[in-house]
C-alpha positions in Angstrom: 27.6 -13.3 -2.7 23.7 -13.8 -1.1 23.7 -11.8 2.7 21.5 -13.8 5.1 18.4 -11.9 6.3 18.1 -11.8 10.0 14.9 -10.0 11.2 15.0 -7.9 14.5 12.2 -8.2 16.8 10.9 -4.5 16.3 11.0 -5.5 12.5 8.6 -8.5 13.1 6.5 -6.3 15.2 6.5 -4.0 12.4 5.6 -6.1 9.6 3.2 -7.9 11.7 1.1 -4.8 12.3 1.5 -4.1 8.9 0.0 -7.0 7.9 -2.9 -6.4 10.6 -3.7 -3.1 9.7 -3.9 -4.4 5.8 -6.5 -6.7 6.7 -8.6 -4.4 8.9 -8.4 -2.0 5.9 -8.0 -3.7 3.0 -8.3 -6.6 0.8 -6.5 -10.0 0.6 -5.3 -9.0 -2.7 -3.9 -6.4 -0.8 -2.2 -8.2 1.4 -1.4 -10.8 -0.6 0.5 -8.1 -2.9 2.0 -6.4 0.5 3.7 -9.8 1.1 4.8 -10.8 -2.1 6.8 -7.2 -2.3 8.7 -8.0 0.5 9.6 -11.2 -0.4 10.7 -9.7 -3.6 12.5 -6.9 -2.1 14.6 -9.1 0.3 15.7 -11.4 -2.5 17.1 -8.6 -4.5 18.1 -7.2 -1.2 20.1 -10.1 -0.4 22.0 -10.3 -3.8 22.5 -5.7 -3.6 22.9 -5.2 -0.4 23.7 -1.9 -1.0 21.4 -0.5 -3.0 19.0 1.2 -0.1 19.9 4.9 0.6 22.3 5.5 3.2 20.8 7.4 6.2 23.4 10.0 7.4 24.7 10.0 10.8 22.9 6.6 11.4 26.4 4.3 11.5 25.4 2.4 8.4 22.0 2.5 8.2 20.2 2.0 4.9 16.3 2.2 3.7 14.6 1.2 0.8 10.8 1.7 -0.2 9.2 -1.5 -0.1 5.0 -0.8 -1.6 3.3 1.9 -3.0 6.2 4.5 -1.3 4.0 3.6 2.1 6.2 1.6 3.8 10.2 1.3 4.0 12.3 -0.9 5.7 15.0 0.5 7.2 18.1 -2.1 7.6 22.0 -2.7 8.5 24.5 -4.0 6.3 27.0 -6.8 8.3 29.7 -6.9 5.6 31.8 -9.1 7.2 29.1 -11.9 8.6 27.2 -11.4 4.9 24.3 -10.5 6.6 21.8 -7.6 6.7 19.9 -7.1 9.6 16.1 -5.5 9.2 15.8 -3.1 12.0 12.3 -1.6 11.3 9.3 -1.1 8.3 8.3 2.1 8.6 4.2 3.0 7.4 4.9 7.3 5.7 2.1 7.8 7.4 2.7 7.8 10.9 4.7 10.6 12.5 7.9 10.9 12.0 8.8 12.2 15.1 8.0 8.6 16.2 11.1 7.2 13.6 13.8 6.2 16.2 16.2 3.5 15.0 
């Protein structure tokens, strides 16, 4: 059974920035590749809800690395609405301390 995607605002802010920071730094192609992983990521996601680690003592919260083990998106699983809820994308380079979700 496909989930529906629902994107949180913090998660729009993320990839947004994301996307910003790629093209201060980088290429299109780099970009262009950035976007194309999500997609690709939340397609499988939608059909394998499940297959993101499970982050312990976060009440069902899952992450998966999206690109390049840089960023990972940190999501919910709704089992019973058959929906999974992006909470956050998370750049590896930032601080950690800073990873509240």
């Amino acid at each position: 059974m496909v989930h529906e995607i629902i994107w949180s605002p913090r998660a729009i802010v993320d990839y947004v920035d994301n996307l910003e920071y790629l093209n201060k730094e980088w290429t299109e192609q780099e970009i262009n590749n950035f976007i194309s992983a999500v997609h690709d990521k939340l397609i499988v996601l939608s059909h394998q809800p499940y297959i993101g680690a499970l982050k312990k003592n976060k009440r069902g919260k899952r992450y998966i690395t999206i690109i390049n083990k840089r960023i990972s998106l940190v999501y919910r699983v709704k089992p019973i609405k058959k929906q999974i809820e992006l909470l956050l994308f998370w750049n590896t380079y930032r601080n950690p301390s800073g990873l509240k979700f």
